[in-house]
C-alpha positions in Angstrom: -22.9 17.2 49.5 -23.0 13.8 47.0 -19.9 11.5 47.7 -17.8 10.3 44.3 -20.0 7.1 45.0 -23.2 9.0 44.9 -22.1 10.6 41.5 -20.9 7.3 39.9 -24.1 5.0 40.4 -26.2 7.6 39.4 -29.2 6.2 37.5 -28.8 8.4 34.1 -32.6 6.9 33.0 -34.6 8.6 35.7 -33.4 11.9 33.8 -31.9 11.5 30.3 -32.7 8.8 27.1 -28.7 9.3 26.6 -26.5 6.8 26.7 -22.6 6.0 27.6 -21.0 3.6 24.6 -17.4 2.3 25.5 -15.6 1.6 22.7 -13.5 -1.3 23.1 -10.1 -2.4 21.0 -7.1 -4.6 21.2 -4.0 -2.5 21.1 -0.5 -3.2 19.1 1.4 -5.6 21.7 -1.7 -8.1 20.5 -2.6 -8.4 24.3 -3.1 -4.6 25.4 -6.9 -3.2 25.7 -8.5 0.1 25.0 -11.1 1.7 25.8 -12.9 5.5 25.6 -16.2 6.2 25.3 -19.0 8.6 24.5 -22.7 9.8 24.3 -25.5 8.6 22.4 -28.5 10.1 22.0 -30.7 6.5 22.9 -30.5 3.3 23.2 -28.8 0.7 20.3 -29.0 -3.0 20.1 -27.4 -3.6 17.3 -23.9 -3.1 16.1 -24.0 -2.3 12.8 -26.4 0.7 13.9 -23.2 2.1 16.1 -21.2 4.6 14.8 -17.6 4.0 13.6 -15.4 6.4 15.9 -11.0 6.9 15.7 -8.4 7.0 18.0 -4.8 8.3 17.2 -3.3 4.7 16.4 0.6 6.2 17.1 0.0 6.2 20.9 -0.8 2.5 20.6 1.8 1.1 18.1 -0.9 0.5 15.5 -0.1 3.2 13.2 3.0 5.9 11.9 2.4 9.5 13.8 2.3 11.4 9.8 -0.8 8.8 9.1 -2.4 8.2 12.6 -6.1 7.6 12.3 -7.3 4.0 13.0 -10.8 3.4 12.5 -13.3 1.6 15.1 -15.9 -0.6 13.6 -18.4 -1.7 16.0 -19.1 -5.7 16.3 -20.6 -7.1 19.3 -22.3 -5.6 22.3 -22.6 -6.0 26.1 -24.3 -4.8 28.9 -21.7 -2.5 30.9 -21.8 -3.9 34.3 -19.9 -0.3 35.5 -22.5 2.2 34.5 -25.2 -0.3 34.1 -28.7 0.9 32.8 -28.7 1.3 29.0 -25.4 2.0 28.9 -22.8 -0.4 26.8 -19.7 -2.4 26.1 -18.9 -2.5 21.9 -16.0 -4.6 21.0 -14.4 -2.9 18.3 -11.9 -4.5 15.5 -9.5 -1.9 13.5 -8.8 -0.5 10.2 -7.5 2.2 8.1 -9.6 5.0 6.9 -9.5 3.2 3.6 -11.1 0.6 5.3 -8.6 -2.1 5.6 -7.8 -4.2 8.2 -4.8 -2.7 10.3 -2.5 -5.7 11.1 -3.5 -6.4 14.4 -6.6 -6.5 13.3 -7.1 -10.7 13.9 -10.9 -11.0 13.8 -11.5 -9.6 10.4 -9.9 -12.8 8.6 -11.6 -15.2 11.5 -14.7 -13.1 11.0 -14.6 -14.5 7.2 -13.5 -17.8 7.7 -16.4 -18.2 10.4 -18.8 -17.1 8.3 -18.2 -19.3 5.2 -21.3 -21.8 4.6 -19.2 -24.7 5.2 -17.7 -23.4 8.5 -21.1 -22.3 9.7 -22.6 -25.8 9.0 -20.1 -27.2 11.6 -21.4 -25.2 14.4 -18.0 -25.4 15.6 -18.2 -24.6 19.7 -15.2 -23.3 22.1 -14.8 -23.3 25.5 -12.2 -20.9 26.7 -10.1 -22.1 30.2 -8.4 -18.1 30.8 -5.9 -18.2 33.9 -4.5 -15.2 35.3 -2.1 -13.9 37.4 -3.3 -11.4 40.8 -0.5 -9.2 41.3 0.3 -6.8 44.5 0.0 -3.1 42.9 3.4 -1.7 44.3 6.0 -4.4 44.0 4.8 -6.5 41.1 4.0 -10.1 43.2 1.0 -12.6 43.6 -1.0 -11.2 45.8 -1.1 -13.4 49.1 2.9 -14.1 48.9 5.4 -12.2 51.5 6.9 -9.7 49.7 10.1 -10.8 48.2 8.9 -14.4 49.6 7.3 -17.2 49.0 4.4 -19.5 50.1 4.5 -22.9 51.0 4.8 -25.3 47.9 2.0 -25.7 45.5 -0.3 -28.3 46.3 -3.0 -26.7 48.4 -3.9 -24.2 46.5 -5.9 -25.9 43.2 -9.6 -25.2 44.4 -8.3 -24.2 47.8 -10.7 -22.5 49.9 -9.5 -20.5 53.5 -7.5 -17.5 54.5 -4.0 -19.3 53.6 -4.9 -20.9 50.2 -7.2 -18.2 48.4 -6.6 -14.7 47.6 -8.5 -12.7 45.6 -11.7 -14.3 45.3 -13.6 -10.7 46.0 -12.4 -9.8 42.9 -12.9 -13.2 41.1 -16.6 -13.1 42.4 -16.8 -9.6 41.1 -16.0 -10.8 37.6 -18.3 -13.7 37.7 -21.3 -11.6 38.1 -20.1 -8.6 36.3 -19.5 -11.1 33.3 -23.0 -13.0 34.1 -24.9 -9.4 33.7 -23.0 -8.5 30.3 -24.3 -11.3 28.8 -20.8 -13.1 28.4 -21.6 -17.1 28.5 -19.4 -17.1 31.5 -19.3 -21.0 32.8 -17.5 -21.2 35.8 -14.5 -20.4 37.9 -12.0 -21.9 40.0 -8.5 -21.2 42.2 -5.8 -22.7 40.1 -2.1 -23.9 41.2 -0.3 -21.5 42.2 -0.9 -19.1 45.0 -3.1 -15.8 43.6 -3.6 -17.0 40.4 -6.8 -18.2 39.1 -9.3 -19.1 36.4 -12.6 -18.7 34.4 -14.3 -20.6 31.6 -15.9 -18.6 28.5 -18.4 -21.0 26.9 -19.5 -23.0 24.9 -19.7 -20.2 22.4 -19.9 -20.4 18.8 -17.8 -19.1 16.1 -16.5 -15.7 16.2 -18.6 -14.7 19.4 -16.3 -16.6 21.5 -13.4 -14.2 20.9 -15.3 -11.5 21.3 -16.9 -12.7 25.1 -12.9 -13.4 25.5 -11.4 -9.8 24.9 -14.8 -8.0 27.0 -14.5 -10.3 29.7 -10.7 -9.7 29.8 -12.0 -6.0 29.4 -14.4 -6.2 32.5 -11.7 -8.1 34.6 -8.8 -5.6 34.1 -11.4 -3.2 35.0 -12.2 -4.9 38.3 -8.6 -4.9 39.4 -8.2 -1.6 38.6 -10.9 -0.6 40.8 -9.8 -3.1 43.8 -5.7 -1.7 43.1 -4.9 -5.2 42.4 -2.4 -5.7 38.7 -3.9 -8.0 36.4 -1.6 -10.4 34.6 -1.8 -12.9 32.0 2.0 -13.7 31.5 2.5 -17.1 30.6 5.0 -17.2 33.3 5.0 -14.5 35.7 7.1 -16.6 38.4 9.9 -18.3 38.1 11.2 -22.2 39.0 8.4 -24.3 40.7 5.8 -22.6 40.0 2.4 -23.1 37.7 2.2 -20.6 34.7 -0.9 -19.7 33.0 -2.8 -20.5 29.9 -6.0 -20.5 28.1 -7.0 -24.4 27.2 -9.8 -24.3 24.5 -12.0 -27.1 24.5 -13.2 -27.2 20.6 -15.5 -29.5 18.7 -17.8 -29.4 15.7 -21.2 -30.7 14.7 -19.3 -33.7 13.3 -17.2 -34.3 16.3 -20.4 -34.5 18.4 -22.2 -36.6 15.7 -21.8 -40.7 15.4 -18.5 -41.5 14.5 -17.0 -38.4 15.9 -14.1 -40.1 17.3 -12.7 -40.7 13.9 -13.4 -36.7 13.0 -11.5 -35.8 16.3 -8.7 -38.2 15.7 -8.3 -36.6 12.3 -8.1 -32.9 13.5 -5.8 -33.8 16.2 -3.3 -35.2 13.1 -3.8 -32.0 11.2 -3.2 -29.8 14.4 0.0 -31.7 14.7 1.1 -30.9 11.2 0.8 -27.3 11.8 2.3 -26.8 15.3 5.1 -24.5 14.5 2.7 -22.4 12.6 0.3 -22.2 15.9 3.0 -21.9 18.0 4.1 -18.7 16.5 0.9 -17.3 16.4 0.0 -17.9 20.3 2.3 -14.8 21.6 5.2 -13.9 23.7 6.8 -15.7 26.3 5.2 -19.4 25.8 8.7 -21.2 25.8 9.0 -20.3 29.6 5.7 -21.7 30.3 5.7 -25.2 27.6 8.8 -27.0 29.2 7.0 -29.9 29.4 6.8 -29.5 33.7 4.3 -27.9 35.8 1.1 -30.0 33.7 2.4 -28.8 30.1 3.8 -30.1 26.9 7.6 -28.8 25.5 6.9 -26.0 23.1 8.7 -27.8 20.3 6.5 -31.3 20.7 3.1 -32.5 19.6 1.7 -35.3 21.3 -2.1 -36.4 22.4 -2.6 -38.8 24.9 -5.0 -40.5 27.3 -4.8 -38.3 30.8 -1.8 -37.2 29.8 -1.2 -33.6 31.5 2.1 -33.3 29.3 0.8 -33.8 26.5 -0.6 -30.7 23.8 -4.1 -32.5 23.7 -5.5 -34.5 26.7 -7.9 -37.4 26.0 -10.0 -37.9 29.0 -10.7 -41.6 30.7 -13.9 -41.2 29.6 -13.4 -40.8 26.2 -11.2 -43.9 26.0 -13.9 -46.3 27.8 -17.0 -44.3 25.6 -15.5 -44.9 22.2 -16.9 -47.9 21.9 -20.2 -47.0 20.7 -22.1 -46.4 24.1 -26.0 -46.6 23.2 -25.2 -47.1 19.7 -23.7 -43.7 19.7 -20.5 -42.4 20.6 -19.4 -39.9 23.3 -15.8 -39.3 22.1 -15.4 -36.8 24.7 -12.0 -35.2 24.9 -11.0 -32.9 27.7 -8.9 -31.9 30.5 -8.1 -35.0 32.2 -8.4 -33.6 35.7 -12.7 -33.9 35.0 -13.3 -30.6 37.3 -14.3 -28.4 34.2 -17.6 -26.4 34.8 -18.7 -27.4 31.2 -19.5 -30.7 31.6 -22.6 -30.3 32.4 -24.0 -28.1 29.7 -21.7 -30.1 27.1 -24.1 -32.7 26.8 -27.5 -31.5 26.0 -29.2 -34.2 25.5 -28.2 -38.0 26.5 -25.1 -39.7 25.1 -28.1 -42.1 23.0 -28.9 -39.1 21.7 -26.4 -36.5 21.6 -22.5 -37.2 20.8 -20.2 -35.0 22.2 -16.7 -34.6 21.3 -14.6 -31.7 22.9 -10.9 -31.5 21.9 -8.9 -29.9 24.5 -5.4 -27.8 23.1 -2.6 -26.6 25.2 -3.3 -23.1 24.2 -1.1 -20.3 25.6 -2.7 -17.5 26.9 -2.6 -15.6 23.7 -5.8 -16.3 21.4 -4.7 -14.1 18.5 -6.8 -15.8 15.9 -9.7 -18.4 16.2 -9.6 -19.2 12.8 -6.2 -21.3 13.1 -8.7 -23.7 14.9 -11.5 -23.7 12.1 -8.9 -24.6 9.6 -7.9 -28.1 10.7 
């Protein structure tokens, strides 16, 4: 008799051309994904040669139960690291069946503002930090921590390796590769703060694919926890008092950032982010003012401030890129980034040699919510 396992990684290419397309979606709370799926009759590559599907929009707070249809328009594929063979991931934004944009529907807007000549001609390149939260199925706690406990203070946890500093990292591992196969520019990962919480990098990506290797590889890590009975959480604060929260830094530079003279171009974004911080603010989600106090390596929600290795500050300015601003080579490496220098990207940040190749990366005290990637383009 074949065991549930048997029936699951069954190798559908030995017998059929048919293939399994999950649909992917981001549902009405902004942060919730979706997902159902069905047969096609071969193999597809491209999006656009995908059929548009529906889902009853009323059961997701996207749409009024007398008019419930929300349409699914295919824009990105991935390898499905689940079923595997030819069998996909398609991350899906919404819209009415008059074929408007349902609003949640984020990407749409940053799809057009990414794809404007003068946008394009920037190259503009993000690098995603995601943290996360491991929780305990049954009582809603980090996984690791006593139940209605605590662990010893934070300190040896950041990197941590061993039985009483890291948990999770079967699942964490998991991810990596699952993300590596679906062809998501995963870059690195690494044990954050606090106990049971942790972190991966998405990028450098360019434009609008960076939001869509976000969502999937969100996608394929809720799906991970699922399988291991682990709650996946990406509350900006899931535990109160002296404890670490989570976020999702974006590194972010343009052509001109990573040209000569770049340092100018960076310290000129930086002022215009500044004048728009309430407006960003708003649009980064729930929950952020119990994570920016402005302790635990953040800024206050209500200030904008960049500084030099400055943790509490909203944009960091490494050492480096104080000491390299002065023209190294005869070019400049403005680089700006999380002043704690561990982040996996350094080393395919700089293609080519700092005579050569500028680099300037702006680091942003991002929540955990990245509704809209245009917000960034329009500085």
């Amino acid at each position: 008799m074949a065991l549930l396992s048997d029936l699951i990684n069954l190798n559908l290419s030995e017998t059929t051309e048919k293939v399994i397309v999950e649909y992917i979606w981001v549902g009405g709370s902004g942060m919730d994904l979706r997902s159902k799926a069905r047969t096609l009759s071969g193999p597809v590559s491209d999006p656009a040669k995908l059929p548009k599907w529906n889902y009853d929009g009323s059961s997701t707070g996207q749409a009024p139960g007398e008019d419930s249809e929300v349409i699914l328009y295919p824009q990105a594929i991935f390898k499905d690291p689940f079923r595997r063979g030819n069998n996909i991931l398609v991350m899906c934004d919404t819209y009415t069946p008059a074929g408007e944009p349902i609003p949640t529907n984020k990407r749409c807007n940053a799809a057009k503002i990414f794809s404007h000549p003068d946008v394009a001609a920037e190259v503009p390149w993000y690098g995603i930090e995601q943290e996360y939260t491991l929780l305990q199925k049954e009582v809603k706690w980090p996984i690791g921590w006593p139940v209605g406990g605590f662990p010893g203070p934070q300190g040896p946890y950041y990197c941590g390796i061993g039985a009483d500093k890291a948990w999770g990292r079967d699942i964490v591992d998991a991810h990596y590769k699952a993300c590596l196969y679906a062809g998501i520019n995963i870059s690195g990962i690494n044990g954050e703060v606090m106990p049971g919480q942790w972190e991966y990098q998405v990028g450098p990506s360019v434009g609008i694919s960076a939001g869509d290797e976000l969502w999937v590889s969100r996608y394929i890590l809720e799906r991970i926890t699922e399988i291991a009975g682990v709650v996946l959480s990406f509350d900006p604060k899931p535990i109160q008092g002296d404890w670490n929260g989570a976020g999702a830094h974006t590194n972010y530079s343009t052509k001109s950032m990573r040209n000569d003279g770049g340092f100018e171009v960076i310290k000129k974004a930086i002022e215009k982010l500044g004048l728009r911080h309430k407006e960003h603010i708003a649009a980064y989600g729930e929950g952020n003012e119990r994570r920016l106090t402005g302790r635990h390596e953040t800024a206050d929600i209500n200030t904008f401030l960049w500084g030099v290795a400055n943790r509490g500050a909203s944009i960091r300015v490494g050492r480096d890129t104080e000491k390299k601003a002065c023209f190294k080579h005869g070019s400049l490496c403005g680089h700006l980034h999380d002043c704690r220098n561990y982040h996996p990207l350094e080393a395919i940040r700089h293609p080519s040699p700092p005579s050569q190749q500028a680099c300037g990366i702006v680091l942003l005290e991002f929540p955990v919510k990245i509704v809209s990637l245009e917000l960034l383009v329009l500085v």
